[in-house]
Short mmCIF file of the C-alpha atoms (twelve columns), coordinates in Angstrom:
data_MODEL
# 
_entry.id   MODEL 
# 
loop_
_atom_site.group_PDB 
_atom_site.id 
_atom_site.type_symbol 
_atom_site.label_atom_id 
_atom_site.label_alt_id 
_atom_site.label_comp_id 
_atom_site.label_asym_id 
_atom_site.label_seq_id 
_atom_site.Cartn_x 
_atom_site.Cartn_y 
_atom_site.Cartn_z 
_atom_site.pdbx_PDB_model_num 
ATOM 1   C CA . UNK A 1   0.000   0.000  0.000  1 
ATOM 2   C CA . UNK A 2   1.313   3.352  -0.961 1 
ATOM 3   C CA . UNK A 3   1.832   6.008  1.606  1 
ATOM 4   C CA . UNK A 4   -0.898  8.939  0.967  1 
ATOM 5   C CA . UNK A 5   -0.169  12.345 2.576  1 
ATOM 6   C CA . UNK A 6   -3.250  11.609 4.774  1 
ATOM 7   C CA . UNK A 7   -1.704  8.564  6.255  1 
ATOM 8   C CA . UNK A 8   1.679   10.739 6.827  1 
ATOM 9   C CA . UNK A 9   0.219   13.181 8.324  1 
ATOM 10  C CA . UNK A 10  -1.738  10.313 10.844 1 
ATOM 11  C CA . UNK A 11  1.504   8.769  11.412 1 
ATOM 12  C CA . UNK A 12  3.183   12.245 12.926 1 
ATOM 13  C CA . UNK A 13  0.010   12.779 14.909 1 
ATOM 14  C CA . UNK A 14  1.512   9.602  16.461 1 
ATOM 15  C CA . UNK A 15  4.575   10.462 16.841 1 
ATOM 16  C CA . UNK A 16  4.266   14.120 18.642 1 
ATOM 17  C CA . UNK A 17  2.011   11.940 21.081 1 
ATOM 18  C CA . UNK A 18  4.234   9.932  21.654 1 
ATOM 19  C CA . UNK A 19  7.461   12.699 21.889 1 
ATOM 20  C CA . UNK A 20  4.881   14.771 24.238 1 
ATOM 21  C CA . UNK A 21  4.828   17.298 22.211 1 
ATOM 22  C CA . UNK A 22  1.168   17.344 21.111 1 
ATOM 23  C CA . UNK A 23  0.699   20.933 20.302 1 
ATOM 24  C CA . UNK A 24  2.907   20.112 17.202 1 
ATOM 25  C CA . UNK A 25  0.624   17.262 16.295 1 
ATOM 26  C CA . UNK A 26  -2.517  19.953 16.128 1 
ATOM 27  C CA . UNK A 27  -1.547  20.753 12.375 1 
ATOM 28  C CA . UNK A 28  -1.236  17.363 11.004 1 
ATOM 29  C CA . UNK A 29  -4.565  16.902 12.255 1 
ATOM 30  C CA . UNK A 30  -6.189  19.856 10.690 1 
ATOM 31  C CA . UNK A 31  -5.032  18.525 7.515  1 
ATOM 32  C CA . UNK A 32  -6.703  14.892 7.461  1 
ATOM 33  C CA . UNK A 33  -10.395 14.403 6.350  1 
ATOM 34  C CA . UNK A 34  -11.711 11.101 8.206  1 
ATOM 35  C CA . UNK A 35  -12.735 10.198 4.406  1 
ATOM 36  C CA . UNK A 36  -9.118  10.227 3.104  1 
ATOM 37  C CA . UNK A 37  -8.025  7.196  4.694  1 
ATOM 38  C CA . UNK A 38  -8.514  3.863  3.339  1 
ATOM 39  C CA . UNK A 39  -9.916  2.169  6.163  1 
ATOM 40  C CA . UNK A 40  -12.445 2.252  9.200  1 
ATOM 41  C CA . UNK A 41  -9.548  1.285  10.964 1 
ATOM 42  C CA . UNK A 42  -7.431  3.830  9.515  1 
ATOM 43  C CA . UNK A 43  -10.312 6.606  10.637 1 
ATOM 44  C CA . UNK A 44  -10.536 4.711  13.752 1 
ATOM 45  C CA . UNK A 45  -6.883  5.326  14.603 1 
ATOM 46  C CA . UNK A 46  -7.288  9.282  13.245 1 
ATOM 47  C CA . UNK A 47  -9.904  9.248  15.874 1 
ATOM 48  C CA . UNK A 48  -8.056  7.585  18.547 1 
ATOM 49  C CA . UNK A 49  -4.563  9.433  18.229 1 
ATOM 50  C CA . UNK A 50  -6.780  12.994 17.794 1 
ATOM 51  C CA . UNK A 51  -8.373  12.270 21.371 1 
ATOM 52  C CA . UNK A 52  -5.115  11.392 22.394 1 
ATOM 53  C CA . UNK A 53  -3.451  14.823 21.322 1 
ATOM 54  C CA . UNK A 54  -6.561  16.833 22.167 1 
ATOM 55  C CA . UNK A 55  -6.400  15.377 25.860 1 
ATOM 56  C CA . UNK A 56  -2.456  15.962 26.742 1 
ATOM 57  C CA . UNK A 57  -3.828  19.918 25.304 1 
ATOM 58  C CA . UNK A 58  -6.624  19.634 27.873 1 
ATOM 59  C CA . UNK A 59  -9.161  20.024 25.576 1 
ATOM 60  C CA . UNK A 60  -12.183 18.071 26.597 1 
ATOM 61  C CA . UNK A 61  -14.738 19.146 23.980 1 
ATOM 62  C CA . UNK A 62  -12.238 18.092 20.995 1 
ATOM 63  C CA . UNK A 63  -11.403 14.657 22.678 1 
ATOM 64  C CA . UNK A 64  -14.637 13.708 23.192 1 
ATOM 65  C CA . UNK A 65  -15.443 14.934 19.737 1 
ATOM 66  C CA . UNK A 66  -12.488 12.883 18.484 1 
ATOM 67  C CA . UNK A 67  -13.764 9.772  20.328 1 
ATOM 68  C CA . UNK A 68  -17.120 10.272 18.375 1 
ATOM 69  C CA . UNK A 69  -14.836 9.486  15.131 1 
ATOM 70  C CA . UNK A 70  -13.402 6.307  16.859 1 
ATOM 71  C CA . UNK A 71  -17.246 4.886  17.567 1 
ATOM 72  C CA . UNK A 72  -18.560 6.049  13.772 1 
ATOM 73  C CA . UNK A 73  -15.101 4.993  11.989 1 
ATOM 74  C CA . UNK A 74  -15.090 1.505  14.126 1 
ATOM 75  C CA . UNK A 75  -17.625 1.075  16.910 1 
ATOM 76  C CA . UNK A 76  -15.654 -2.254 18.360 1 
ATOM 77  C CA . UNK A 77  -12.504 0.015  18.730 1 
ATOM 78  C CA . UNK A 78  -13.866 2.742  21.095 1 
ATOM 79  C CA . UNK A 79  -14.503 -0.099 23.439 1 
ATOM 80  C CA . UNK A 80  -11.031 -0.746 23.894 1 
ATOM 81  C CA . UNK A 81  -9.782  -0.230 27.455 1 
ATOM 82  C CA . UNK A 82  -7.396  3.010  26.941 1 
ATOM 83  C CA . UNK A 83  -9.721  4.589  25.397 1 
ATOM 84  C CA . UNK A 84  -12.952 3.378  27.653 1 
ATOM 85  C CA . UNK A 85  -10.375 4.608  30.455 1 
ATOM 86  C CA . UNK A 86  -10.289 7.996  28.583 1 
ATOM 87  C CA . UNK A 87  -13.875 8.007  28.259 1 
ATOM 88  C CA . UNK A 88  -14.533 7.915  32.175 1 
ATOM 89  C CA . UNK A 89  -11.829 10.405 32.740 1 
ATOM 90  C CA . UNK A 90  -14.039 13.181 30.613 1 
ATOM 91  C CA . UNK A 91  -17.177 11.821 32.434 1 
ATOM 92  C CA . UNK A 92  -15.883 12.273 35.788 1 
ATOM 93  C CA . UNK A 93  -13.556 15.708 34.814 1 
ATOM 94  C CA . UNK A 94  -14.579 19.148 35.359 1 
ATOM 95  C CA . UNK A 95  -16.301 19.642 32.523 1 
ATOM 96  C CA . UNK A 96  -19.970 18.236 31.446 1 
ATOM 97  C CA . UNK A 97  -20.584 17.137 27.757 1 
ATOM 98  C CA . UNK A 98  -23.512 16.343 26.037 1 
ATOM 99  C CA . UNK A 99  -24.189 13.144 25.225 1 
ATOM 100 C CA . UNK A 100 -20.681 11.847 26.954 1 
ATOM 101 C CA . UNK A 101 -23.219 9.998  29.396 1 
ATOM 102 C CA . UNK A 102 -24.465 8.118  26.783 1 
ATOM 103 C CA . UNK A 103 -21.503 7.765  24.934 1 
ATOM 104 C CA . UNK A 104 -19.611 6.019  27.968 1 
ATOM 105 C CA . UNK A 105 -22.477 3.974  28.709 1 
ATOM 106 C CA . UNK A 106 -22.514 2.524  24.852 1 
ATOM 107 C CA . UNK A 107 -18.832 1.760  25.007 1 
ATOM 108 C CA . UNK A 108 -18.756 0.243  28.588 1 
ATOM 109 C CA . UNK A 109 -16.973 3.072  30.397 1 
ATOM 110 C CA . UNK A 110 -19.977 3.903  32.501 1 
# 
């Protein structure tokens, strides 16, 4: 499979996440439309590295709207434990979101 700029630019969303560095990954991620990628699983890894960028920027809105992505790309996949264990950390945080009730109790975080 040949390397689209879409799936580059998913791959360094990665890696700042992973280098802590985050606010780097913020303009690889305004650059990637869900529907560019190949894959659910593809989307469902946009979705899953975007909540994990938005959440080391403490930005609870944009996580929880990435982890949206993760249950429409791949449902199965926002049941996974890290990211069932980022779910509950948004319910019980500071800040209340629509629909995050819900949302945790569909993917067994709640």
């Amino acid at each position: 499979m040949d390397a689209t700029p879409a799936q580059a630019d998913l791959y360094w969303i990665g890696v700042h996440n992973a280098l802590g560095t985050p606010d780097e990954a913020v303009r690889y991620a305004s650059r990637i439309a869900p529907a560019a990628l190949p894959t659910a699983e593809r989307r469902a890894r946009l979705g899953t590295d975007t909540a994990r960028m938005w959440q080391q920027l403490g930005d609870h809105r944009q996580t929880f709207a990435a982890l949206r992505l993760v249950e429409q790309a791949a449902p199965e996949e926002a049941q996974r434990p890290a990211l069932r264990a980022m779910t509950a950390g948004l319910l019980y945080g500071p800040v209340a979101l629509p629909g995050l009730r819900e949302f945790a109790q569909r993917t067994g975080a709640a």
